[in-house]
N, C-alpha and C positions, 0 to 999 in steps of 0.2 A: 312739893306736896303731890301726892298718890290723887290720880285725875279717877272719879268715877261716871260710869254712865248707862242710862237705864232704858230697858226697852219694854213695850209691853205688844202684847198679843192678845188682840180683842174679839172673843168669837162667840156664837150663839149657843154656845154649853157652857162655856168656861174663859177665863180669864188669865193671863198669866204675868207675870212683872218680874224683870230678870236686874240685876245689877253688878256691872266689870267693872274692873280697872283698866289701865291706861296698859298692862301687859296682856289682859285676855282674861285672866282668871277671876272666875264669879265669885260673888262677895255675897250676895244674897237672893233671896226669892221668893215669891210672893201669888198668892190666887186666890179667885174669886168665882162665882156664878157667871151668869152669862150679860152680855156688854151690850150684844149688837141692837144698837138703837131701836130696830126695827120690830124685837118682840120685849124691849124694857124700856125703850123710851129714853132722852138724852138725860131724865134724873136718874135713870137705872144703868146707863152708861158711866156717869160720874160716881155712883155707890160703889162698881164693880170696881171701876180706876183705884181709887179711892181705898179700898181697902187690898188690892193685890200690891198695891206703889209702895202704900203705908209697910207690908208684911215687908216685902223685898229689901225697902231702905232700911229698915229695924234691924233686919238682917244682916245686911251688911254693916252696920255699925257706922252708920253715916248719916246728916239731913239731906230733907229735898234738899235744900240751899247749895248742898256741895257737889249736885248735880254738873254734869258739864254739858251735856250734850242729850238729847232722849230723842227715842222714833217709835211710835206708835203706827202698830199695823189694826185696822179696825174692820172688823166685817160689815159690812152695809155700808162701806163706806164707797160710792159706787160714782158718785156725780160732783161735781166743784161745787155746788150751790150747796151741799152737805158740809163745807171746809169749816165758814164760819161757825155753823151749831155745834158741830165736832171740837171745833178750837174750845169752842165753849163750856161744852162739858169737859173738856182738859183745865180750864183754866183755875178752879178750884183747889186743884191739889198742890198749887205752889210755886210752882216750877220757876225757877230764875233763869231757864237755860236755854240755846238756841236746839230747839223739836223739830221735827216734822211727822205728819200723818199721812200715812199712804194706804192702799184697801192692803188686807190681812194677805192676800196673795202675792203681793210683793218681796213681806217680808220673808215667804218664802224661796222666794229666788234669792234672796242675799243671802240667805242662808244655805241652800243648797250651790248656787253656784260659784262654783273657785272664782270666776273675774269678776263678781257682783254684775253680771247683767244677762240677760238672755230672757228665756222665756220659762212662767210655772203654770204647770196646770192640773188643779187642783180637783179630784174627783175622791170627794166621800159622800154623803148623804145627797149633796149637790154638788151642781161643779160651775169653775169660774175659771180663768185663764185673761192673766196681764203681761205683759213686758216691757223690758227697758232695756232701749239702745247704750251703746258709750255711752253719749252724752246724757243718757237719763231721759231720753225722751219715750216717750209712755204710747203705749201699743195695748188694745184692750177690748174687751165683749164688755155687752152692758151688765152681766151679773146676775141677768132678770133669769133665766130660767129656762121653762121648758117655751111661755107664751113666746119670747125672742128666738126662740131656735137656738138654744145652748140648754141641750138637756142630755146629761151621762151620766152623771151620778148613780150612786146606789139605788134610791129609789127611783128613777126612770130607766135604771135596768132592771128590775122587779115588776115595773108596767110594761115593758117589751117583752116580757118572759113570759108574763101571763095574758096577752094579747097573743104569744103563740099558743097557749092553750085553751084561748077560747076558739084559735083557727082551729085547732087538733076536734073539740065537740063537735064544731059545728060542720065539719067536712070540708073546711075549705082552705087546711091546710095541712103536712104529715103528722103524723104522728109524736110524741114527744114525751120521755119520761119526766116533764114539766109534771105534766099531769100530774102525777099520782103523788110526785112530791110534794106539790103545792096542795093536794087533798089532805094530804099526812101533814103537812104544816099548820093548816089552821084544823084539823080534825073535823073535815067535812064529811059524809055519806062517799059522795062521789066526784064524779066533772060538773056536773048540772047542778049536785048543790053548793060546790063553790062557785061557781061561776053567781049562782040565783044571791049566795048570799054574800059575796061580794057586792051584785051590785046593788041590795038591799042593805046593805051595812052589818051584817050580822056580821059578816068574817071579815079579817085585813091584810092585807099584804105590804109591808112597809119594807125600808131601806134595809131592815134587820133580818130581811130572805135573800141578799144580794149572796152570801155563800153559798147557800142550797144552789144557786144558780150555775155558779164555777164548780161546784159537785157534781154535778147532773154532767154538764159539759165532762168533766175529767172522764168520765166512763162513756164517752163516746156517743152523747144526744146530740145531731145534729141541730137543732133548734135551740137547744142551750147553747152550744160555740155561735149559732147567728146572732143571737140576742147579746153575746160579749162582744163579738166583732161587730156588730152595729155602735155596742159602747163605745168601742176603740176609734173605729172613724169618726164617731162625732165630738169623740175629746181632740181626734186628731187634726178636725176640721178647727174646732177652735184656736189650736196652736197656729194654724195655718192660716187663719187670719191675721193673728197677730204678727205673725213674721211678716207677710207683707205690708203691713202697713210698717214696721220698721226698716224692711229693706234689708232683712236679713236672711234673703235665699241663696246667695253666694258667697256667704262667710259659716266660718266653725263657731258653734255657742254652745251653750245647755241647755237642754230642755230640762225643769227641773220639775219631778212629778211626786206631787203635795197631796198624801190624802189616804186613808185605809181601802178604797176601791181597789187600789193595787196590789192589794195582800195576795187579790185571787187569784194569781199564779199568773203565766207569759203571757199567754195567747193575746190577752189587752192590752199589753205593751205591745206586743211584737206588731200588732194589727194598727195602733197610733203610730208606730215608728215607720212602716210602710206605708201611712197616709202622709206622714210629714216628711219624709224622705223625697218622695215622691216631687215636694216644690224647695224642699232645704237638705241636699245630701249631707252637706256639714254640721246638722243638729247631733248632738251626744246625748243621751237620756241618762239623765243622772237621776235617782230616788232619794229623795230627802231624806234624811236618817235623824240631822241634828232635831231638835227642839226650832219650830218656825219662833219664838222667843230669842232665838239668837241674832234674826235679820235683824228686829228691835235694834238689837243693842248697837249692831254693827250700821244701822242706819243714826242712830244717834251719833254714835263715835262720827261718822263723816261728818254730822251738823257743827260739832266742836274742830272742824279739819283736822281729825287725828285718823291715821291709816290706820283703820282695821281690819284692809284685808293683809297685813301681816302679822295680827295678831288672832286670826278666824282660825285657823288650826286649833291652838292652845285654846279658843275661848267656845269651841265645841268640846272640846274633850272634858274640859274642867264643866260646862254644864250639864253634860251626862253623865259624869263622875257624880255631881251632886243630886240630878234626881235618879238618877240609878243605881245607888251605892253599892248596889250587891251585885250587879253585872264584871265580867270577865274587864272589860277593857279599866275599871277602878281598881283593879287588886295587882 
């Protein structure tokens, strides 16, 4: 009998729930609203589960019950003392199978990296950064943000960018076509009334100006490239914790990098790779491409000890075949 097994990908916009067989190729699929405990609560955790798992299995033409193996990657998932509640709101949907839960950054790296282990670090709206040695032993920031000193994400490069244009107003730092772009952004007068209505709330600057920023930089603003290269070392500092506390500065891995902040061209990579270089020459910077829904599955399959990493080629392709139907690599 044809073995299936299910992952799911739990994050603060959206939900996902994927289902393979025992070759790689996806049977079904499944999504929801958003999971992460932390803005729906462990009932809105389990409604998100709940109906991505439900779509998925429908999909595949199969029950929970003929599940074999499932792994659940969960955003907010940050502390042991969270395992229990988490187990909890899993525990509803049925599952007969041997799971495990790990934070949603993990299941990036099984997915992005060909030996299942190394290090991902995750920069879009926020950012987070985990790892796992060989032996699966766990390397990690707490998750918390800017207050712990792990801040690159999109929106904490939008607040370095415009922290250089408040230098630029007030004299006390160069110049910067920040300016004017972030004026034409929210449609202010000028400096003085975005700046005034910023910090009166009238205007905003969110994670959703992180492009303007790599714009500005492209055409040669020195203050725009500082404010990406300030990104870059600090997502690169994060990776560089985590290597050391795994012991992985004199061995080859992948650093696998999770997240739409990287859209906006080299210079943030190149500026991470020379910070992490700098204590891991042997790190590889691999960009995530698959669906982070596939570590899922591939961490489940190991829960049932079935080797998926020689089925992670096929059971990528076959999942961007199915939600990209109309892309080159399907036809």
């Amino acid at each position: 009998m044809t073995r299936h097994f299910l992952g799911v990908d739990v994050g603060a916009t959206k939900t996902h729930a994927l289902v393979a067989d025992e070759s790689g190729q996806v049977c079904g699929f499944g999504e929801a609203g958003p999971g992460n405990h932390e803005g729906v609560g462990y009932d809105g955790l389990t409604a998100a589960l709940r109906t991505a798992t439900e779509q998925a299995v429908a999909r595949a033409g199969i029950s929970i019950a003929q599940v074999a193996g499932a792994g659940f990657g969960i955003g907010g998932y940050d502390w042991p003392s969270e395992r229990e509640p988490m187990l909890g709101a899993i525990r509803p949907l049925g599952l007969d199978a041997p799971l495990e839960i790990v934070n949603d950054t993990v299941i990036g790296l099984l997915a992005g990296a060909a030996e299942g282990w190394g290090v991902a670090v995750v920069a879009g709206t926020g950012c987070n950064c985990w790892g796992w040695d060989r032996d699966h032993r766990i390397g990690r920031v707490t998750g918390s943000g800017w207050w712990m000193g792990e801040a690159a994400g999109a929106g904490e490069l939008v607040e370095e960018a415009l922290r250089c244009v408040a230098r630029d107003w007030s004299l006390r730092g160069p110049s910067t076509r920040l300016t004017q772009a972030f004026v034409e952004e929210v449609g202010a007068a000028d400096a003085e009334d975005l700046l005034e209505g910023i910090t009166q709330c009238r205007y905003s600057l969110t994670a959703d100006a992180a492009p303007l920023v790599f714009r500005v930089a492209a055409v040669g603003d020195a203050m725009a490239r500082y404010a990406i290269e300030w990104a870059g070392r600090e997502l690169g500092g994060l990776a560089v914790g985590v290597i050391r506390q795994l012991g992985l500065e004199s061995l080859e891995f992948d650093v696998v990098l999770v997240g739409s902040l990287y859209d906006g061209g080299p210079l943030l990579i190149e500026t991470m790779r020379q910070t992490v270089h700098a204590v891991a020459p042997g790190a590889r910077f691999m960009r995530l491409t698959a669906p982070p829904v596939v570590g899922g599955v591939l961490l489940g399959m190991e829960q049932a000890g079935w080797n998926g990493r020689a089925v992670r080629a096929r059971l990528i392709e076959t999942t961007q075949i199915l939600l990209n139907p109309c892309s080159p690599s399907s036809t």
